[in-house]
C-alpha positions in Angstrom: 56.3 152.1 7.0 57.1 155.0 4.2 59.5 154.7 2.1 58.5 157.7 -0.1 57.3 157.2 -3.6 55.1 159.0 -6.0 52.3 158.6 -3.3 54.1 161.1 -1.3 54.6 163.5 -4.3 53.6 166.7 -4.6 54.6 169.5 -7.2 56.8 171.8 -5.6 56.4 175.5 -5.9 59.6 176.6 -7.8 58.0 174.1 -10.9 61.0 171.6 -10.7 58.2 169.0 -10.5 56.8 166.8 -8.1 59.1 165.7 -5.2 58.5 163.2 -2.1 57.2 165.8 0.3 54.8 163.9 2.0 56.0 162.0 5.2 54.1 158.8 6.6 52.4 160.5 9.4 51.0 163.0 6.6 49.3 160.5 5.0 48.1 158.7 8.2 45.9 162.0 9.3 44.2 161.7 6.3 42.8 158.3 6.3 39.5 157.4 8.2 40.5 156.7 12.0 38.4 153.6 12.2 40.9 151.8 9.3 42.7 150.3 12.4 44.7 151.5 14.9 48.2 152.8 13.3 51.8 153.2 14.3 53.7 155.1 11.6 57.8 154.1 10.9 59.5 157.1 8.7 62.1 155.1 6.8 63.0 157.4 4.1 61.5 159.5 1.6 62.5 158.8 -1.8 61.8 158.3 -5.3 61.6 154.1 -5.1 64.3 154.2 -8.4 67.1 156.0 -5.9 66.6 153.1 -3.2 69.8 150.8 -3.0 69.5 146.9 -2.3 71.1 147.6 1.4 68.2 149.9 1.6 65.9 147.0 0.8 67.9 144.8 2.5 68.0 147.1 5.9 63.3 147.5 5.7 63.4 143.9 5.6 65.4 144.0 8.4 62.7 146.8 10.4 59.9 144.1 9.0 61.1 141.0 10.8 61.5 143.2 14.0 57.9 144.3 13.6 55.7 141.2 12.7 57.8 139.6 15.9 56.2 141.8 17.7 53.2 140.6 20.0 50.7 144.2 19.2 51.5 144.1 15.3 48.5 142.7 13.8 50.7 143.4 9.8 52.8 145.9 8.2 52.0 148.4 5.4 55.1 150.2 3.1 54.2 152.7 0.9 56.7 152.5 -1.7 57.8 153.9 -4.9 56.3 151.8 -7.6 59.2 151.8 -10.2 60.9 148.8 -8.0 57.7 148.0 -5.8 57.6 144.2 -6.9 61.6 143.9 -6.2 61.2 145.1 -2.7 58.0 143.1 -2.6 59.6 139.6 -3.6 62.6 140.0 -1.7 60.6 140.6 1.8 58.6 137.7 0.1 61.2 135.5 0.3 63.1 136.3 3.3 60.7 137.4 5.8 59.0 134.3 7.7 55.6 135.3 9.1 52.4 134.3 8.7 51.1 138.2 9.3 50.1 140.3 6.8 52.7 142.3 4.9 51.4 144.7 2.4 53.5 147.2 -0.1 51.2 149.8 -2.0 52.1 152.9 -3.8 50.5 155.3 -6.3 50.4 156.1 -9.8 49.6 159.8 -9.3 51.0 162.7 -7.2 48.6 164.0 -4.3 48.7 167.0 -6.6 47.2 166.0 -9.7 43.5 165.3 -10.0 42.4 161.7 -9.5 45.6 161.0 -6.3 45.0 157.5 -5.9 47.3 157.0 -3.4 45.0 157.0 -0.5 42.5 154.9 -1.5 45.3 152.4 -2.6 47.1 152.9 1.1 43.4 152.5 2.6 43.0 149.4 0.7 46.3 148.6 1.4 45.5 148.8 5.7 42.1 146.8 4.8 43.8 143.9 3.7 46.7 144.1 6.5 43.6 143.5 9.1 41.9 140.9 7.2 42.5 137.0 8.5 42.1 135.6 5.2 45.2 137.6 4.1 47.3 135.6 6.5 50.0 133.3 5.4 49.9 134.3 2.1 53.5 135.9 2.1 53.8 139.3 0.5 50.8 141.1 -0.8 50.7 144.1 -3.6 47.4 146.5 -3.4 47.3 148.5 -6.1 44.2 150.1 -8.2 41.6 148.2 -5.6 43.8 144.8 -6.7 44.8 142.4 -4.2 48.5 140.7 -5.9 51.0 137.6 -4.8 54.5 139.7 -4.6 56.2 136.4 -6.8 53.6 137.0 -9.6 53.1 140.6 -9.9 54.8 143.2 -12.2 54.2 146.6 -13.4 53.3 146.5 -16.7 52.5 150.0 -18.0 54.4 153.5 -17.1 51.9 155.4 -16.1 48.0 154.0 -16.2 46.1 153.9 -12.7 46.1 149.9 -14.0 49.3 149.4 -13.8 50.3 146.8 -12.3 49.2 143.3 -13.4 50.0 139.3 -12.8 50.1 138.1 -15.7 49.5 134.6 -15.7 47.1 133.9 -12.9 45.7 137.2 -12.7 45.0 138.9 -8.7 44.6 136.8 -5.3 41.5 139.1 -5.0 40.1 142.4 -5.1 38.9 145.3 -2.5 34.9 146.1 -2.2 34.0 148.9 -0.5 35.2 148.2 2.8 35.1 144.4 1.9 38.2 142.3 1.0 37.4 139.5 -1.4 40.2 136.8 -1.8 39.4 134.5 -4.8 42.5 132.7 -4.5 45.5 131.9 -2.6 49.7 131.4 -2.9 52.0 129.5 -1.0 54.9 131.4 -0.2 58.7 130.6 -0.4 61.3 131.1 1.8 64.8 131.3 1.7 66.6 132.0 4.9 69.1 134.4 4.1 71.1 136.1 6.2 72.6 138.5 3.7 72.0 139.3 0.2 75.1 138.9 -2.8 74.7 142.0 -4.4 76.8 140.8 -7.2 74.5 139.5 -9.3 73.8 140.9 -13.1 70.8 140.8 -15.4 70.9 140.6 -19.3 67.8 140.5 -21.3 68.6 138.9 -25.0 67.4 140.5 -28.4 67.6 139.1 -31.8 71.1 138.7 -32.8 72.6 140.3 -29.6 75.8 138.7 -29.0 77.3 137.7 -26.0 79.9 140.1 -24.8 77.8 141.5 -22.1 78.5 138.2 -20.7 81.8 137.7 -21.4 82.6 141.1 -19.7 81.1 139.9 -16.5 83.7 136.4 -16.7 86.7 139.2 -15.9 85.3 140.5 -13.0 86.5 138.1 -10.1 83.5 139.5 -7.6 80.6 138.9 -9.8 78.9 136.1 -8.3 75.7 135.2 -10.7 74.1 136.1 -14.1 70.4 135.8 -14.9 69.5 135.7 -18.7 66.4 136.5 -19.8 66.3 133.9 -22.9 64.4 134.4 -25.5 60.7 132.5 -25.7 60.5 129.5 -23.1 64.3 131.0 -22.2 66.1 130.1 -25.5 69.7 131.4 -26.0 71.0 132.0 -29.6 73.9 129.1 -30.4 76.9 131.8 -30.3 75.8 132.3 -26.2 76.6 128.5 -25.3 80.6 128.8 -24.7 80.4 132.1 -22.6 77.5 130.4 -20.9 80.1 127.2 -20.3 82.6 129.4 -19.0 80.6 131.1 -16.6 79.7 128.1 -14.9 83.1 126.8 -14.9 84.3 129.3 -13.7 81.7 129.1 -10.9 79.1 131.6 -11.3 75.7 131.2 -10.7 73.8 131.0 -14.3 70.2 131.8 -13.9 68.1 131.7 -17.1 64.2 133.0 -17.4 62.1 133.5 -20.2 61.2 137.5 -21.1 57.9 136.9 -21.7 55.7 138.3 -19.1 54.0 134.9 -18.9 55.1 131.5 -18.9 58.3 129.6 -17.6 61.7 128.8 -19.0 60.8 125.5 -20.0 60.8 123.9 -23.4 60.4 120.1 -25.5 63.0 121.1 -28.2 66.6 119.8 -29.4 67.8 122.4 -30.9 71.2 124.1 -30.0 69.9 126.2 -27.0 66.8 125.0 -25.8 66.0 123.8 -22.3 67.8 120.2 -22.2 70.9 121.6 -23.9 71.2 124.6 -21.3 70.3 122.0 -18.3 73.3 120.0 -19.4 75.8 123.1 -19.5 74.7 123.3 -15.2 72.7 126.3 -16.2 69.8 126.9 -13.6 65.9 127.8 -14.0 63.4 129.7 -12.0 60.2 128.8 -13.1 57.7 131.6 -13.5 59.9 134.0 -12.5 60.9 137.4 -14.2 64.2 138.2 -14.9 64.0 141.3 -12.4 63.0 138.6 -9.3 65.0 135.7 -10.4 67.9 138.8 -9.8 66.6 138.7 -6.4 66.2 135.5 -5.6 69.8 134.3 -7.1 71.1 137.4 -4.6 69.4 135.5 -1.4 70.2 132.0 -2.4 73.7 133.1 -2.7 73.6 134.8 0.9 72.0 131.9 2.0 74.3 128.7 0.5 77.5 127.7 2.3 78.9 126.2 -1.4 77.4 126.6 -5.0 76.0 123.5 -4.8 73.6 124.0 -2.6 71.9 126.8 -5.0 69.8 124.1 -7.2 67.5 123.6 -4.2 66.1 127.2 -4.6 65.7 126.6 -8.6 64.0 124.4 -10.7 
């Protein structure tokens, strides 16, 4: 399935730069033919930071139509890879299979020298085919790196090794031909139907105040914040009313740590820390970065008849 991306880059002739100009089937013709035996599915062709969440939403869609299918073995997306973990943990969570599903991209354009993107969407197929990638939810192959969609990130602009997870490191790594798996994931589910696409992100700072916040509390349709707190998900004293009023008011507060490791979790007593927050009604996602706690608050929320139901998919 192609989505576009820098893996379907090339510079274009009037020197404007590289632009998607590759389509699926293009890169198809140049892999081996004895990968496996592929179907190619043209979704779109653009840059992965002009993709929408009902575009996300709709491949998801394409995806549980495909892996229902008896003669689909697993899917591959090439994707742009400025939002390839979003689109990763959101088919994560919300497409039930046990086949392989497996999003790759590339860091360079097919015309600059060293155009990784075919040996990543070769890798990519290798690992679609291979049992011991089965039930393992969404996979990431990037850089000969086999990655769980809820752990990885991209962690530097522009280095082949760019995409990391950074607490338990890959699920395994591509040899050759060979697919080595050193460890595995359970995946999570959440059986959304829809996705609330009313749902905010704010990443504290030292001495940031809170009116980000308190701007979302006058906007009826916004449904849930996440907060990316600082250390094991701290929030400065001054944060604590707007926080009470949010979830008062009935929106969904989600608070992660921004640290690329770790979890929102902490022994203190201080004004802020985890038990104070837990007794506003506030909610935690574990492990989670702010960008996929985003997601997953969005299909908990299309999933949950009431607000009360959320806590199920947190903590």
């Amino acid at each position: 399935m192609a989505t576009g991306g820098t893996i379907a880059m090339k510079s274009s002739p009037d020197g404007r730069g590289a632009m998607p100009t590759l389509k699926g089937r293009d890169l198809k013709d140049l892999l081996p033919r004895s990968l496996a035996e592929i179907q190619v599915e043209e979704c779109c062709n653009l840059p992965s930071a002009h993709l929408s969440m009902e575009m996300a939403w709709d491949l998801a869609q394409r995806i549980r139509r495909l892996v229902a299918r008896a003669d689909v073995e697993g899917v591959v997306i090439t994707h742009g890879t400025d939002t390839l973990e979003e689109t990763a943990y959101l088919l994560d969570l919300v497409v039930e299979t046990a086949k392989p599903v497996v999003l790759t991209g590339a860091m360079r354009t097919a015309s600059d020298l060293g155009y990784d993107g075919l040996a990543n969407l070769a890798g990519a197929i290798r690992v679609a085919v291979t049992e011991e990638a089965q039930g393992l939810g969404v996979l990431v192959v990037l850089n000969d790196e086999i990655h769980a969609a809820r752990e990885v990130t991209k962690a530097h602009a522009l280095s082949l090794d760019a995409f990391k997870s950074p607490t338990f490191g890959p699920l395994g790594r591509i040899e050759g031909d060979r697919v080595v798996m050193a460890r595995s994931v359970v995946p999570e589910r959440i059986p959304a139907d829809r996705l609330n696409p009313n749902v905010y992100l704010i990443k504290l700072a030292l001495g940031m105040d809170e009116r980000f916040l308190r701007s979302l509390l006058s906007d009826p349709q916004v449904a849930g914040v996440v907060i990316e707190g600082l250390g094991g998900g701290r929030l400065p004293p001054w944060w604590l009313e707007a926080v009470r009023a949010a979830v008062e008011r009935g929106m969904a507060v989600v608070v992660v740590s921004r640290c690329p490791g770790g979890s929102a979790y902490d022994a203190y007593g201080y004004a802020g820390a985890y038990r104070d927050r837990a007794s506003l009604g506030v909610l935690h996602a574990p492990g989670l970065s702010g960008l996929k706690a985003r997601i997953r608050l969005m299909a908990a929320l299309g999933a949950v008849g009431s607000r009360s139901e959320l806590r199920r998919y947190f903590e």
